[in-house]
C-alpha positions as CSV (number, residue, x, y, z in Angstrom):
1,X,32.3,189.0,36.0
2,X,35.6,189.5,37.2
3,X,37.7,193.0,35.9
4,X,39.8,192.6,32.7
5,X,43.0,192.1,33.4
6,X,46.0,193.5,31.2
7,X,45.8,191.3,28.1
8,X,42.2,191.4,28.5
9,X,41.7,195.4,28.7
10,X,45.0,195.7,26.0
11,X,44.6,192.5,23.5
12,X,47.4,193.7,21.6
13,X,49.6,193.9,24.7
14,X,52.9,192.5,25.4
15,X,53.5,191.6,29.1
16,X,57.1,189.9,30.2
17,X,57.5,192.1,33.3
18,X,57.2,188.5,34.9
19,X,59.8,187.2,33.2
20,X,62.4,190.0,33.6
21,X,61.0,190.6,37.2
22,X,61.8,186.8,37.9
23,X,65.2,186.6,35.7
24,X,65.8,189.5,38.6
25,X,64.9,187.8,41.3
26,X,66.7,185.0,40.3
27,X,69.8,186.6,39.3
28,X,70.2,188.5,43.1
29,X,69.1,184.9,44.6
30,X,72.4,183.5,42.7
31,X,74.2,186.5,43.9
32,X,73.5,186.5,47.2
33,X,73.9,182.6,47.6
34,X,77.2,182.6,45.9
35,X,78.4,185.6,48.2
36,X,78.1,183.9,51.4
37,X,80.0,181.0,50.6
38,X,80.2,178.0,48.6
39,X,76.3,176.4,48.4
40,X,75.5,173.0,47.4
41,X,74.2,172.6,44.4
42,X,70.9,171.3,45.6
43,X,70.3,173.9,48.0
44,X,71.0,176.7,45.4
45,X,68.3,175.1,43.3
46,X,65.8,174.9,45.4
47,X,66.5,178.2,46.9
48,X,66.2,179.5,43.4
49,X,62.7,177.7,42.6
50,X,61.3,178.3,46.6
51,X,61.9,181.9,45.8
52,X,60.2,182.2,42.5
53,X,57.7,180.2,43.9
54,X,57.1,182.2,47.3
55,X,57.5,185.6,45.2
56,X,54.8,184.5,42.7
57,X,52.1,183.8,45.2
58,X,53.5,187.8,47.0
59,X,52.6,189.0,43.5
60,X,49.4,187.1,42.8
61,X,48.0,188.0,46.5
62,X,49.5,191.9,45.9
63,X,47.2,191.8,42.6
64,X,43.9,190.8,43.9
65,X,44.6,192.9,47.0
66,X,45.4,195.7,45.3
67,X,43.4,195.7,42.5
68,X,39.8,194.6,43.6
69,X,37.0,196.3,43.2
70,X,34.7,197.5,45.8
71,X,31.8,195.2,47.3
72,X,32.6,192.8,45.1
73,X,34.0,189.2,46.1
74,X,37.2,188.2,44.5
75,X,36.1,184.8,42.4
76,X,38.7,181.7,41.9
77,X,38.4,182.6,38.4
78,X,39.8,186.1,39.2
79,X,42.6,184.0,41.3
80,X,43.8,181.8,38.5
81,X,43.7,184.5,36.0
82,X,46.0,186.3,37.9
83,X,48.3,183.3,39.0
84,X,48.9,182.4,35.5
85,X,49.6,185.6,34.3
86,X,52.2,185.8,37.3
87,X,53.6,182.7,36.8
88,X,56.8,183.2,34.8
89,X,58.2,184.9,37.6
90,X,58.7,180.6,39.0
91,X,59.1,179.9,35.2
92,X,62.5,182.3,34.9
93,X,63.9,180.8,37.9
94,X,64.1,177.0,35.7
95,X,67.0,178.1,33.4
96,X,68.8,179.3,36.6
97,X,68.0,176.3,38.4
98,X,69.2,173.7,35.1
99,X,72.6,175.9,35.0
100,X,73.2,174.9,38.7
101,X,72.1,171.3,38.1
102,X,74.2,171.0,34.9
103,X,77.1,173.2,35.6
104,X,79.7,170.7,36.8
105,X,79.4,169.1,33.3
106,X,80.0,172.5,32.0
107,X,82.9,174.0,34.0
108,X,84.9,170.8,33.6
109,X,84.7,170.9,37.9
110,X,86.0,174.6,37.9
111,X,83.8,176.5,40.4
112,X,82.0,178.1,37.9
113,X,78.3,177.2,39.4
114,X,77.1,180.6,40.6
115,X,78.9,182.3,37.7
116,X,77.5,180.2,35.3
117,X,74.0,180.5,36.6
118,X,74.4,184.3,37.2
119,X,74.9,184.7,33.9
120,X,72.0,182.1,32.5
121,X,69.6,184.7,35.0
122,X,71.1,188.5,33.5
123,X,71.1,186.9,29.8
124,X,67.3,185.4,30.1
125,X,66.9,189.0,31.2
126,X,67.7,191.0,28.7
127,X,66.6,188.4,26.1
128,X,63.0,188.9,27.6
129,X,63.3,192.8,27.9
130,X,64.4,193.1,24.3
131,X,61.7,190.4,23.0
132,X,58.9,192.7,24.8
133,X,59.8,195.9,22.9
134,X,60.6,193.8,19.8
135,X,57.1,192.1,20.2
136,X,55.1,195.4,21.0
137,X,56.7,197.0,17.9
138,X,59.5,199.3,19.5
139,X,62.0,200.6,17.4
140,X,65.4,198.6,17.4
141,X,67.2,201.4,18.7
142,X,64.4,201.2,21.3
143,X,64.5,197.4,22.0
144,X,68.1,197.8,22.2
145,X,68.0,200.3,25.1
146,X,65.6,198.1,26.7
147,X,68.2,195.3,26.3
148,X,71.1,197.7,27.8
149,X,69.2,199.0,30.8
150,X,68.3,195.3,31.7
151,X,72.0,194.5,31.3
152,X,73.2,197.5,33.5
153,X,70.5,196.5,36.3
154,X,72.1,192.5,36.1
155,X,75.8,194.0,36.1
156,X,74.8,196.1,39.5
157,X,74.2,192.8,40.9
158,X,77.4,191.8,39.4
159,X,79.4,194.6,40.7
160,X,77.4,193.9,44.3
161,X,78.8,190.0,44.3
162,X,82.1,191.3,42.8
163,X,82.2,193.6,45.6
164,X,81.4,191.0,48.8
165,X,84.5,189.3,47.7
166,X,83.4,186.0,45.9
């Protein structure tokens, strides 16, 4: 039998460190893109979901390597539990990915694309931060801190594409 995992070992347990990890991830992907230039739509959306894709499989692999237990064989059951519990780190790179897709519909052809999508990655961010400590009971002055530190971390970004000029 495979070791519980999180939500197994904590049943009460709220766990969206994939989701604000990945809103992270995707946020700096947007950044970085959008600081080197103008990228085609296209490109930036399936740089966006490669990454969240390629950073999900780092994290399932970094689980089962660094969490298994000793002598005993890691089982497929143990691998899908994991990759499914790591999965909204791809799932937070989607609302990115549909703000590239759909911003020239939204910036009436202004180029507003890695703004736009910047700011879809910071505010699914903070939405997720706050709804964990809302979720696992937190006070609201609580979940609100949550909410501003995750909005400070997606300004730094900000400040960091702000800063290379674009």
């Amino acid at each position: 039998m495979p070791p519980e995992g999180p939500e197994e070992a904590h049943p009460g347990r709220t766990d969206y460190a994939g989701a604000v990890y990945g809103s992270l991830l995707a946020a700096s992907v947007v950044a970085t893109a959008g600081a080197v230039g103008d990228f085609p739509r296209v490109q930036l959306i399936v740089l966006l979901l490669v990454t969240g894709v390629v950073f999900w499989v780092a994290h399932v692999y970094a689980h089962i390597a660094g969490e298994r237990i000793v002598g005993r064989p890691i089982d497929r059951r143990e691998w899908r539990r994991v990759a499914r519990h790591e999965w909204s780190i791809v799932e937070a790179a989607v609302l990115p990915a549909v703000a590239v897709a759909v911003s020239p519909l939204l910036t009436l052809g202004l180029p507003g694309t890695v703004w736009l999508a910047l700011g879809v990655a910071i505010a699914q961010q903070v939405t997720w931060a706050t709804l964990g400590a809302i979720r696992a009971g937190a006070s609201r002055r609580l979940a609100v801190g949550e909410g501003v530190a995750n909005l400070l971390l997606g300004l730094i970004i900000v400040a960091a594409k702000a800063a290379l000029g674009h």
